[in-house]
MARKOLSE-349332 format. One record per residue: residue in three letters; x, y, z of N, C-alpha, C in turn. Coordinates in steps of 0.05 Angstrom, whole numbers, padded with zeros to 5 digits, always signed. Atoms other than C-alpha are relative to their C-alpha. Layout:
ALAXYZXYZXYZ ...
This chain:
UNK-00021+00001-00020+00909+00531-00469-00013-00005+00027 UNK+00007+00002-00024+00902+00509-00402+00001+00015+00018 UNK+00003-00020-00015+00888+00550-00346+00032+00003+00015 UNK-00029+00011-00006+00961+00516-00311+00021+00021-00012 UNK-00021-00007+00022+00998+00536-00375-00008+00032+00000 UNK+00008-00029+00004+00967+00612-00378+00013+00009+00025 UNK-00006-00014-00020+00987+00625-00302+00026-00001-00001 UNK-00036-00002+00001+01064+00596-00317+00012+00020-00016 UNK-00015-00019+00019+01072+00639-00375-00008+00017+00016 UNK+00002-00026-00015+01045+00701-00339+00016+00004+00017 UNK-00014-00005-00014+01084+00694-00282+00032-00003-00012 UNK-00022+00009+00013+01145+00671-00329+00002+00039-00004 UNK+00001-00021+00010+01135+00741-00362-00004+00024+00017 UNK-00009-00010-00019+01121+00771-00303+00029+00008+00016 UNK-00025-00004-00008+01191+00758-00272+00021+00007-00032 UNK-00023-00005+00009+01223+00775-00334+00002+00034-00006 UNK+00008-00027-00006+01191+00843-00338+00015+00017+00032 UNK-00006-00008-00036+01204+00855-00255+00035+00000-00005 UNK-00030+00005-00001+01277+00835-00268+00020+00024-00019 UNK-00013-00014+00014+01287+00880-00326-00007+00031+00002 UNK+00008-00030-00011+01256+00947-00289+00010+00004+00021 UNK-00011-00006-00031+01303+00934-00231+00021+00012-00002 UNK-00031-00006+00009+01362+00972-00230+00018-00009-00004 UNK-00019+00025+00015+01422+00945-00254+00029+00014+00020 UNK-00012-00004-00018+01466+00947-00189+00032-00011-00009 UNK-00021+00003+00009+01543+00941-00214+00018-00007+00029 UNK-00015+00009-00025+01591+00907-00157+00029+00015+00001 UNK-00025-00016+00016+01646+00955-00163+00031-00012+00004 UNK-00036+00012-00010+01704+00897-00135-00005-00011-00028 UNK-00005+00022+00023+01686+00845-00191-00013+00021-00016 UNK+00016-00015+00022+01645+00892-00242-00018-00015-00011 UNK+00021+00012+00008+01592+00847-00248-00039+00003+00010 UNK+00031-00013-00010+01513+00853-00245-00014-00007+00025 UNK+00013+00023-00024+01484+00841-00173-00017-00012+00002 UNK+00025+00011-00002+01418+00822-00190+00012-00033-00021 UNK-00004+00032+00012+01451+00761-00246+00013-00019+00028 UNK-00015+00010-00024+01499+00756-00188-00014-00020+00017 UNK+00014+00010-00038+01441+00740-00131-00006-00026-00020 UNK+00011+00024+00005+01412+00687-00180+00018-00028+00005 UNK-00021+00024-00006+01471+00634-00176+00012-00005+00038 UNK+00001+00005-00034+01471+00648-00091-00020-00021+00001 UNK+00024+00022-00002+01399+00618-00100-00007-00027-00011 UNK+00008+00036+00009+01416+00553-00139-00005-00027+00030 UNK-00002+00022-00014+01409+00515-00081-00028-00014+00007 UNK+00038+00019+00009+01329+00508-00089+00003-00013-00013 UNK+00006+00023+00026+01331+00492-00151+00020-00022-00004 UNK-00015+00026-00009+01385+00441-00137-00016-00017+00009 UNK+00020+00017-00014+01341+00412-00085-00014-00007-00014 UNK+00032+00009+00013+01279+00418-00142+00017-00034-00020 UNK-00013+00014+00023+01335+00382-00196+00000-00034+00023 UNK-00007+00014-00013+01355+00330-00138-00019-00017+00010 UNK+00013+00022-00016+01292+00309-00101-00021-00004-00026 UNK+00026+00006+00023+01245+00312-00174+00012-00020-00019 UNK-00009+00019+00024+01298+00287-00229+00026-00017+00010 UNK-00025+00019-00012+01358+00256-00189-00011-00030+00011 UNK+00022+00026-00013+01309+00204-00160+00005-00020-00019 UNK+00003+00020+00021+01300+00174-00225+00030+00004-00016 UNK-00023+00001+00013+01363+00195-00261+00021-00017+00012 UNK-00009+00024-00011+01405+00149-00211-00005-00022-00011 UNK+00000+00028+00016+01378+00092-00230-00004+00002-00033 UNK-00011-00003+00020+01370+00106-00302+00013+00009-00020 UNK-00028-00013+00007+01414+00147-00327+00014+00016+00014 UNK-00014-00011-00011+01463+00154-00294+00025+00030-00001 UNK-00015-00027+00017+01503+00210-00347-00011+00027+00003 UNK+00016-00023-00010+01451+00263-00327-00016+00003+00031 UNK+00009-00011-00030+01448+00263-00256+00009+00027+00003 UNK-00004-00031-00007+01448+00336-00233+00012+00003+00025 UNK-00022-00020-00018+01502+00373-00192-00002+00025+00006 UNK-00004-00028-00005+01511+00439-00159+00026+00009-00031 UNK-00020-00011+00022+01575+00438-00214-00017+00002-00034 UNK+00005+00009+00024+01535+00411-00275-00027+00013-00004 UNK+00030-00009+00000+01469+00439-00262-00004+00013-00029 UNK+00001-00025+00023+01484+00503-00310-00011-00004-00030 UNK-00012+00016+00024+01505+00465-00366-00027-00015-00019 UNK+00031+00007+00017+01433+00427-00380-00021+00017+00004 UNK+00025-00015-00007+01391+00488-00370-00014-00001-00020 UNK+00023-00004+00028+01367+00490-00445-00013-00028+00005 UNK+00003+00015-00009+01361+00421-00441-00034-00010+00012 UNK+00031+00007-00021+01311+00416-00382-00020+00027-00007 UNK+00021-00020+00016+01275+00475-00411-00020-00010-00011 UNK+00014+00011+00025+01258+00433-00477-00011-00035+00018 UNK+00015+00021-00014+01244+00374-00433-00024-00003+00013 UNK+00025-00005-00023+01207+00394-00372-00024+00024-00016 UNK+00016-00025+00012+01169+00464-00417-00010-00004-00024 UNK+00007-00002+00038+01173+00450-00494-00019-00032+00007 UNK+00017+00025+00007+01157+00376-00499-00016-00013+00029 UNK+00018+00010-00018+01132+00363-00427+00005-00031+00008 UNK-00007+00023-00002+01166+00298-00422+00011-00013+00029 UNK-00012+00000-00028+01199+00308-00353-00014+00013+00022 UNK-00012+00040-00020+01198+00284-00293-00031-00017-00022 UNK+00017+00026+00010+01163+00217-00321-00019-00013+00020 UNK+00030+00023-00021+01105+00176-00287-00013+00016+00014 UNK+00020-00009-00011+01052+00196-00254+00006+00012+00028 UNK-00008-00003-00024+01081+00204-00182+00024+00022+00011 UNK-00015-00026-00007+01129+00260-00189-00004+00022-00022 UNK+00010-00019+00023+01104+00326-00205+00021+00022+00001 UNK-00015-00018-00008+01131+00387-00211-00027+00025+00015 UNK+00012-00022-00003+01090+00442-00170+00005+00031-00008 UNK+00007-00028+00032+01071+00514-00200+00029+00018+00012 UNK-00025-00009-00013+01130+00537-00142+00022+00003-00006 UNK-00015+00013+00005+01174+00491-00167+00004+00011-00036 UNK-00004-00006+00035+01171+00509-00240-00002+00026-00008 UNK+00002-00029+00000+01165+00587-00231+00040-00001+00005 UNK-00040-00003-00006+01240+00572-00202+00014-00009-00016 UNK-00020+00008+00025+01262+00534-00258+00009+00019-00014 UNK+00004-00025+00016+01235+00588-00302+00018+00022+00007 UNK-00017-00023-00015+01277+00637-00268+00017-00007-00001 UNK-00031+00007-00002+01339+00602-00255+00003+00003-00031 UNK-00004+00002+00028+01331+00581-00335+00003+00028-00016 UNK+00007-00025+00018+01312+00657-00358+00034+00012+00016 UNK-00018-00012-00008+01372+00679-00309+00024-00004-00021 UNK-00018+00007+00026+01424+00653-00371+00004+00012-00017 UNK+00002-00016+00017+01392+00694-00415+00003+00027+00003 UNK-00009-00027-00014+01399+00758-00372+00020+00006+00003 UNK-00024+00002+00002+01469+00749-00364+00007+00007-00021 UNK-00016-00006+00026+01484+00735-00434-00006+00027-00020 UNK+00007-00023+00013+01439+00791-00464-00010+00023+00014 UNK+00005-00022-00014+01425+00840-00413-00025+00007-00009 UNK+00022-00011-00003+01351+00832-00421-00013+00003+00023 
């Protein structure tokens, strides 16, 4: 394994540990969790990451998966198995993703799963 790939997972596992020893703050108007809550305030990085990394190129070639503040949600597995599993995304040499940039994915992406299973 690469030294890259050892620091993403640690910090991956890091934040999912930190997230799941935080208290679990209940909003008592809507009854929903504050901490899944705060994550969807903060899509607007990872918008920016989706917009200035994969919108670049998705414009001109496909146009069916350009990313939205509405649509974002929707391909999170998706860019998971893209950008994490097979490593395929972003394409070419000239746009990367930095370790910043992909700790936030990681997070926005793991935030789905916190929601749905209260890990």
């Amino acid at each position: 394994m690469t030294l890259a790939l050892v620091k993403m997972i640690t910090v991956f596992i890091t934040s999912l540990v930190t997230l799941s020893a935080a208290p679990q703050l209940q909003d008592p108007i809507r009854g929903e969790n504050q901490i899944v809550a705060s994550f969807y305030e903060e899509t607007p990085e990872v918008f920016s990451i989706l917009d200035h990394k994969c919108n670049v190129c998705h414009k001109r070639r496909n146009r069916r998966r350009v990313f939205t503040p509405e649509n974002m949600g929707s391909y999170k597995n998706e860019i998971y198995t893209q950008v994490f599993v097979k490593k395929r995304m972003p394409k070419g040499n000239s746009i990367r993703l930095t370790t910043k940039e992909q700790q936030e994915l990681l997070t926005w992406i793991s935030s789905t799963k916190i929601e749905r299973h209260g890990i």
